[in-house]
Each structure stands twice: as structure tokens, then as C-alpha cells.
C-alpha positions as CSV (number, residue, x, y, z in Angstrom):
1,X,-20.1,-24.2,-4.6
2,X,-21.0,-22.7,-1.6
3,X,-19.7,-23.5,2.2
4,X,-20.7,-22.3,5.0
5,X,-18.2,-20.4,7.6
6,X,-17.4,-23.6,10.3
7,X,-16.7,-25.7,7.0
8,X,-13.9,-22.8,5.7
9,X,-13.0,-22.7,9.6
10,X,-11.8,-25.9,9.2
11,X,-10.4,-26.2,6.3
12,X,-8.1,-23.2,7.8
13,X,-7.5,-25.2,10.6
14,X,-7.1,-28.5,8.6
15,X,-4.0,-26.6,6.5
16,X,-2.6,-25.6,9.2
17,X,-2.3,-29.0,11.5
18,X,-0.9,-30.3,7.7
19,X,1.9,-27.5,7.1
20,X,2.6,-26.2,10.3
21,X,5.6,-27.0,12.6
22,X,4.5,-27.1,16.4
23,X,7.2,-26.0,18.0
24,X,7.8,-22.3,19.8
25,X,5.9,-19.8,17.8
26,X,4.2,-21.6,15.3
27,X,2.7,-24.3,18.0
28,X,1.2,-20.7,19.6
29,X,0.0,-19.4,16.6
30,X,-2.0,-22.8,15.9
31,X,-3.7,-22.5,19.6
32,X,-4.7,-18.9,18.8
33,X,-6.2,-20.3,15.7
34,X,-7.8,-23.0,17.0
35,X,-9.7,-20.8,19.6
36,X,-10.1,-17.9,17.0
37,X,-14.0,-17.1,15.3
38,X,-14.3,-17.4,11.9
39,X,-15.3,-14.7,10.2
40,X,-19.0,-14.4,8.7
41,X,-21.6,-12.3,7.4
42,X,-22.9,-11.7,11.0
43,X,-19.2,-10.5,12.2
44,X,-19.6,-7.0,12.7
45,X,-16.0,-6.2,10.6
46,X,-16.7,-8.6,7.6
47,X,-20.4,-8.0,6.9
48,X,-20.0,-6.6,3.8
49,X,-17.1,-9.1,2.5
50,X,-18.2,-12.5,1.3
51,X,-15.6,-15.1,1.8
52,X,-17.3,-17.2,-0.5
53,X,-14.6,-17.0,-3.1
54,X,-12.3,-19.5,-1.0
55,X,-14.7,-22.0,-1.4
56,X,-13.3,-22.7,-4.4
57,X,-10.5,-24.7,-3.2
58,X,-8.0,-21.9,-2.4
59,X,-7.5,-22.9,0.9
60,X,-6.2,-26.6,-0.4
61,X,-3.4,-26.0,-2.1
62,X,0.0,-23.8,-2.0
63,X,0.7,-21.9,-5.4
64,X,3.7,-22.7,-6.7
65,X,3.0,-21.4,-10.2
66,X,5.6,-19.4,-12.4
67,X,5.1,-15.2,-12.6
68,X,5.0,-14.6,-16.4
69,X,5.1,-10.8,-15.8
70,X,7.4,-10.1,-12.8
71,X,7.6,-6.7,-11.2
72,X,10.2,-4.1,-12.7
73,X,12.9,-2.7,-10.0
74,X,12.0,0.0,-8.6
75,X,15.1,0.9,-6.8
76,X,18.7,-0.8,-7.0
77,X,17.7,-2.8,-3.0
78,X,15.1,-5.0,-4.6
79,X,14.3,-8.3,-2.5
80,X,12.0,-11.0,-4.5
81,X,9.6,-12.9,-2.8
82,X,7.9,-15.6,-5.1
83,X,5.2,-17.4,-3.7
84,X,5.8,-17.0,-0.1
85,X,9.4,-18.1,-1.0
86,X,12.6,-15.7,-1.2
87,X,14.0,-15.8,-4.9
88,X,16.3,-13.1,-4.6
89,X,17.5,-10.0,-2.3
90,X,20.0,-7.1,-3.3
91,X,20.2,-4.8,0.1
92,X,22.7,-2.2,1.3
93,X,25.2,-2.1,3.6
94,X,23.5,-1.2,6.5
95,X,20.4,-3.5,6.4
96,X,20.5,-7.5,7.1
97,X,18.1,-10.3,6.4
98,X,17.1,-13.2,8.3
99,X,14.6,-16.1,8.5
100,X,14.1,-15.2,12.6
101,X,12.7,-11.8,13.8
102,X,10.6,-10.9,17.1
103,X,7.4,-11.6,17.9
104,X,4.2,-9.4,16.0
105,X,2.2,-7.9,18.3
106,X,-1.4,-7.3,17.9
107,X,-2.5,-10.2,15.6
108,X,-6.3,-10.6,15.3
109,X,-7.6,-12.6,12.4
110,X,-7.8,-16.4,11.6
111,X,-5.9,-15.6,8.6
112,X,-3.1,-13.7,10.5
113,X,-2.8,-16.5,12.6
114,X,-2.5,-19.4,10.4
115,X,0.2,-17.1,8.4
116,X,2.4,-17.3,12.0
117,X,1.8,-21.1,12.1
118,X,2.8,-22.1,7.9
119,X,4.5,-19.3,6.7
120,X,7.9,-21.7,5.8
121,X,10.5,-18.4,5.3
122,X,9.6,-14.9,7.1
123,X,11.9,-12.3,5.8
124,X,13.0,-10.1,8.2
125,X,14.7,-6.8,7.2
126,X,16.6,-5.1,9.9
127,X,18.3,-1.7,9.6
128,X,20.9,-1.2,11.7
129,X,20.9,2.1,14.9
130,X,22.0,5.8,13.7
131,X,22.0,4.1,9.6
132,X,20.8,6.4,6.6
133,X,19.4,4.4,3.8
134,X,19.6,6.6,1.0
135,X,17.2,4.8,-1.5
136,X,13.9,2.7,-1.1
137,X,14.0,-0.7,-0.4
138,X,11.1,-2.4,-3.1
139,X,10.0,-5.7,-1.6
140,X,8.5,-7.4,-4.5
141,X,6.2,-10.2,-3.4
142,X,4.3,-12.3,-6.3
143,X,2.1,-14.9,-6.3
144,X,1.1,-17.1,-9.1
145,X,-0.9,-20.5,-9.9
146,X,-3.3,-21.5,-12.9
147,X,-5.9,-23.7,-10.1
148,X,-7.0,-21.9,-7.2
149,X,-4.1,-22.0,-4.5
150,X,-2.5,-19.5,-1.4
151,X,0.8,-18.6,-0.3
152,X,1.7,-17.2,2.9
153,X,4.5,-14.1,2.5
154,X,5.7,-12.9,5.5
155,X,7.5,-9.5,6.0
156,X,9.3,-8.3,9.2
157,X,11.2,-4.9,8.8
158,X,12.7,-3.4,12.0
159,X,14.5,-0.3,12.2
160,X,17.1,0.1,15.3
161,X,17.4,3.2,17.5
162,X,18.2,6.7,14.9
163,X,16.9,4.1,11.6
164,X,15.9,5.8,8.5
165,X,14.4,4.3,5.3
166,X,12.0,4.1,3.1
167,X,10.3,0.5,2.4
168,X,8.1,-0.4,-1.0
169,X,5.5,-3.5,-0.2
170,X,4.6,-4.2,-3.7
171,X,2.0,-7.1,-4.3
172,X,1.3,-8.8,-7.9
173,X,-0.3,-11.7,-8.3
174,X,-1.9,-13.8,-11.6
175,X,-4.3,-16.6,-12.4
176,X,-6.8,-18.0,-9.1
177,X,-3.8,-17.3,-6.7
178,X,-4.9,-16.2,-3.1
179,X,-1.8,-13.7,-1.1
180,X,-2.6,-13.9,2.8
181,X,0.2,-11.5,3.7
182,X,1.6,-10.7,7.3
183,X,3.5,-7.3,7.3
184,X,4.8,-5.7,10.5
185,X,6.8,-2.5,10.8
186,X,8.6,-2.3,14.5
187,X,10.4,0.8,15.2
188,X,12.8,2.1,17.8
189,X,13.5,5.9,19.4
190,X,14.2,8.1,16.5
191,X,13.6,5.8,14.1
192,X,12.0,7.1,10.4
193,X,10.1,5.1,8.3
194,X,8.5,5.9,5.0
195,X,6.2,2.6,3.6
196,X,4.8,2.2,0.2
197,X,2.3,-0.5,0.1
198,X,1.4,-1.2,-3.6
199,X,-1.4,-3.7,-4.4
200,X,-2.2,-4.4,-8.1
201,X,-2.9,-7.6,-8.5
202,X,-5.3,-9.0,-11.5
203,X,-8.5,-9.5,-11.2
204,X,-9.2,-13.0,-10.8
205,X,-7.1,-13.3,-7.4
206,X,-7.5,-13.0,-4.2
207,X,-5.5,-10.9,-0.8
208,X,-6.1,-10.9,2.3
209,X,-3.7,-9.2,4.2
210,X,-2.9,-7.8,7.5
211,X,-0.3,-4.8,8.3
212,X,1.0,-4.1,11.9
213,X,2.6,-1.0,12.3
214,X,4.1,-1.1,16.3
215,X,5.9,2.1,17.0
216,X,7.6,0.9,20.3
217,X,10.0,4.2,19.9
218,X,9.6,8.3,20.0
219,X,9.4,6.9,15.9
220,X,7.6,9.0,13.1
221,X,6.3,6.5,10.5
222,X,4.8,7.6,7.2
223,X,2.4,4.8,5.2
224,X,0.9,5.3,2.0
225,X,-1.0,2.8,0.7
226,X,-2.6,2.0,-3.2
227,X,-5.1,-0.6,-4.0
228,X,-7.0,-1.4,-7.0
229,X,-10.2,-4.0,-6.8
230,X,-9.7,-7.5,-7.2
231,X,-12.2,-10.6,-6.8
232,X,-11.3,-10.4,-3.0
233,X,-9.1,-7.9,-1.3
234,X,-9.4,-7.2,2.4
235,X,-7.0,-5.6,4.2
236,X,-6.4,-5.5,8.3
237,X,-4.2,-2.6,9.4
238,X,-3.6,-2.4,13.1
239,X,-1.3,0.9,14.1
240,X,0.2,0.4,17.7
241,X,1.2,3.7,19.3
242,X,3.4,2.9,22.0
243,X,5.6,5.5,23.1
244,X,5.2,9.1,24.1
245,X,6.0,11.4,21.3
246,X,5.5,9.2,18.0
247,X,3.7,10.3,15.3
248,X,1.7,8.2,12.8
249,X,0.9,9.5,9.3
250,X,-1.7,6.9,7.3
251,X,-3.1,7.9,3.5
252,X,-4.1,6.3,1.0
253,X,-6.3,5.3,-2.4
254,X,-8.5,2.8,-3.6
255,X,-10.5,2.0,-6.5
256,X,-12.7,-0.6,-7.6
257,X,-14.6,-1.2,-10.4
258,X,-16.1,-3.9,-13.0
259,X,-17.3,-6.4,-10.3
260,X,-13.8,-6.0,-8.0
261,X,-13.8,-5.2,-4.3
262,X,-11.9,-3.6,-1.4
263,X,-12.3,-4.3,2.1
264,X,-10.2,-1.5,4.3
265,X,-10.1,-1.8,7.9
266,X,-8.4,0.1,9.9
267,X,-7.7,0.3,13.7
268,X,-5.1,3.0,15.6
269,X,-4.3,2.0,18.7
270,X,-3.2,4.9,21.0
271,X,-2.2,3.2,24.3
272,X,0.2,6.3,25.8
273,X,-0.1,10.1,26.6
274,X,0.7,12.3,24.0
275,X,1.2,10.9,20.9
276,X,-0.2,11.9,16.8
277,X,-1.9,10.2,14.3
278,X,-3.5,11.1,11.1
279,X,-5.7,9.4,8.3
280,X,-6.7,10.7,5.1
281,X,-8.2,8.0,2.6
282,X,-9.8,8.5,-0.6
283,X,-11.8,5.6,-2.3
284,X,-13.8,5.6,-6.0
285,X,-16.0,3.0,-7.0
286,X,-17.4,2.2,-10.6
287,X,-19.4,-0.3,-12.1
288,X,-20.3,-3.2,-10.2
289,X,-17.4,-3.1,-8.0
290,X,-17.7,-2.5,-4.2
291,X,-15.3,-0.7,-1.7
292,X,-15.5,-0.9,1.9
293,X,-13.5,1.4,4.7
294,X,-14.0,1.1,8.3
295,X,-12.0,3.3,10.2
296,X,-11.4,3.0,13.9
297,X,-9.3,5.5,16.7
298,X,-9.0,3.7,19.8
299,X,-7.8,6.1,22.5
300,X,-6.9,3.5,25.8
301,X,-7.6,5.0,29.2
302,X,-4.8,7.4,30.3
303,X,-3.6,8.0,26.8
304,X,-4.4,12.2,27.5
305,X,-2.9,14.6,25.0
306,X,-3.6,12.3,22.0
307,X,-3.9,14.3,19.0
308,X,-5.8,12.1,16.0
């Protein structure tokens, strides 16, 4: 079955109007939806990603299928995320969870959007000013269903003035089951981060995921990210330097192969005087499968002494 980008434009905007609530937040996320452009093979960014795979029916129903192989612990601080749903959270003292966090900043895509208007239960991690936490935090978040379906996961983690952890994203998914994750990392001044962002998930589903990292502090923040090739991944990342004296340190690896594919972009937003960022990414390709990286430095008028 093939459809052609207004008719997946509206069945975006169809889900949303049906699982959305629109009041504060969510009611603004469905306007920026409803006046967003849906992607196509003419859109500069997604030229080389198909988004032909939703026609399928993703877009029509919410997984709620079981995860026969869930994630092993990778630290003792393990929260569970099951279809877009918390299952389970172990945190240290030091760190609190909510439902309610602040607003994301810098928000582009269709998909990012209708995330803000359904997602039914953000977590938001928040680590507390001046706290050590001595071991990672492993955010599982899985996604199952045997018919093609979606789920909407939703991560928050803010770390407070002097903040220091270490956060592991880690995305599995089985069957036809389509992720399309919001994650945004907010630091303070002297904040440290350290994020793991893991995606393995089989090769018949489907991610689509955006990751804002807003440094709104004299913050250091450290991501290192591992993808293998699925039938669809894309991934958005959107780095907001904000403050005079952070530094931002990006790497990562992907691979594709069989008839899988990767779709990386990446955008650094340097919007202040004197401030570092780095990229190093490394992608292999194999068989039929088809890996994509666009990689963008956006130095903003008056940002002088940027070193990228």
C-alpha cells in the first residue's frame, strides 16, 4: 500500500485530535502540528528516508503488546518504560520522578510534536543541585505489538545547579511496533551529564526519535550514541548551546545492513560567545542496508569564540 505524504499528514493529525487532551501544553503542541509540513521526498532533511513503512497502519493504533525478551539491568537505578507507559522505576536518593516537567525547547518535526500532544505519562527525572550519582541510571524503554502499532515514550531528565550523573536511553522494541521517542536533557551551571543512548531494536520495527540536548548552564554534557539498522530508524538530534562556557561532546556508531536503515541528523545550535562542541561519528553499511548522516553547526550571529 502506498500513501502519499498529505494522506500520512493526516492521519498524524487524525491520532492526534483522537488521543490528545487540549488543554495547556498539549492544546499547543496540536497547533504546532496542525501548521507543521509533512515530511516528503522533496524535504531537503528526509530525501533519502521513505516514510512509506507507516503506511501500513502504524499510525492507527497504540501497541500495547507484551515484551517477550525484556532488557537486562544494567545498573541497580533501572526505570521501565513499556509501551509509552511506566512499569517500574528503582532511583536513588537524590533523584525524583514526575509525570510534570518544563517545557522542551527546540521541537521541529511532525512527529515531535504529536509526541507533546498524546504522550499519556512523560517521565521526568530530576537530580537534585550539588548531588553525586554514583552509578548510571538505565532507562529501559520497550515497545511491543504483533499488528503494526506506535507508542509515544517520553523522557525529561533535568539536572539542578552542581548535578552529576550518568543516564542510559536504552530502546528495544519487537514485532511491527513503531517507537516515536521525545528525549530532552536540560542542564543547569555546573551541571555533568554522561548519556548512553542505546538503540537495538529488531528488524521489523520502526523509531523515529528526536533528542534535545539544551545546555541552559556553564554544563559539560557527554552523549554517546549506538544504533544498529532497522526497517526505519531516523533520528533528530538538536544540541542547544546556551550559556557561555559549556561544552558539548557528541560520538557515536551506526551500522546497517541486510535491507535496514539509519537516518542521523544532527543540528548544534551555538547561540552564545564562547562555548565547545565536538562530533565524531562513525557509520558501516553492508548489504542492502542504507545509512544516512547529516550533520549541521549552526553558529547564530554574535556567538564569537565558538570552538566546534
Amino acid at each position: 500500500m502506498s500513501l502519499s505524504a498529505s494522506a500520512l499528514a493526516q492521519e498524524l493529525k487524525s491520532q492526534a485530535l483522537t488521543n490528545a487532551n487540549n488543554s495547556g501544553s498539549k492544546g499547543d503542541a496540536l497547533a504546532a502540528l496542525e501548521a507543521a509540513s509533512f515530511p516528503e521526498r522533496k524535504t531537503e532533511r528526509w530525501k533519502y528516508t521513505s516514510l512509506q513503512a507507516l503506511a501500513d497502519g502504524h499510525l492507527n493504533a497504540i501497541a500495547d503488546g507484551e515484551i517477550s525478551q525484556p532488557l537486562p539491568a544494567l545498573s541497580e537505578h533501572v526505570v521501565t518504560i513499556n509501551n509509552g507507559q511506566l512499569v517500574s522505576h528503582n532511583l536513588p536518593d537524590g533523584v525524583s520522578l514526575s509525570h510534570d516537567g518544563p517545557a522542551i525547547n527546540g521541537l521541529q518535526t511532525p512527529f515531535a510534536f504529536y509526541n507533546s500532544a498524546v504522550a499519556s505519562q512523560p517521565v521526568v527525572l530530576t537530580v537534585a543541585a550539588n548531588t553525586r550519582i554514583e552509578q548510571p541510571i538505565h532507562v529501559q524503554l520497550q515497545s511491543a505489538s504483533d499488528t503494526p502499532a506506535h507508542c509515544n515514550p517520553r523522557l525529561v531528565v533535568v539536572l539542578n545547579q552542581g548535578a552529576e550523573a550518568a543516564v542510559i536511553e536504552h530502546y528495544h522494541a519487537e514485532g511491527q511496533a513503531l517507537s516515536n521517542a521525545v528525549t530532552a536533557l536540560i542542564t543547569a551551571d555546573n551541571a555533568q551529564l554522561t548519556h548512553y543512548r542505546l538503540q537495538g531494536e529488531q528488524a521489523n520495527t520502526l523509531h523515529i526519535g528526536t533528542l534535545i540536548i539544551d545546555q541552559q548552564g556553564i554544563s559539560k554534557v557527554d552523549s554517546y550514541q549506538l544504533m544498529t539498522g532497522n526497517r526505519l530508524r531516523r533520528n533528530d538530534v538538536r544540541a542547544l548551546v546556551n550559556k557561555s562556557g559549556a561544552e558539548l561532546n557528541m560520538k557515536g556508531i551506526f551500522v546497517v545492513r541486510d535491507n535496514s536503515h539509519v537516518d542521523n541528523q544532527l543540528c548544534v545550535e551555538h547561540a552564545v560567545p564562547n562555548c565547545e562542541s565536538d562530533q565524531n561519528f562513525k557509520g558501516l553499511a553492508g548489504e542492502s542496508g542504507k545509512a544516512v548522516f547529516n550533520g549541521r553547526i549552526h553558529i547564530h550571529p554574535g556567538a564569537s569564540g565558538t570552538n566546534a
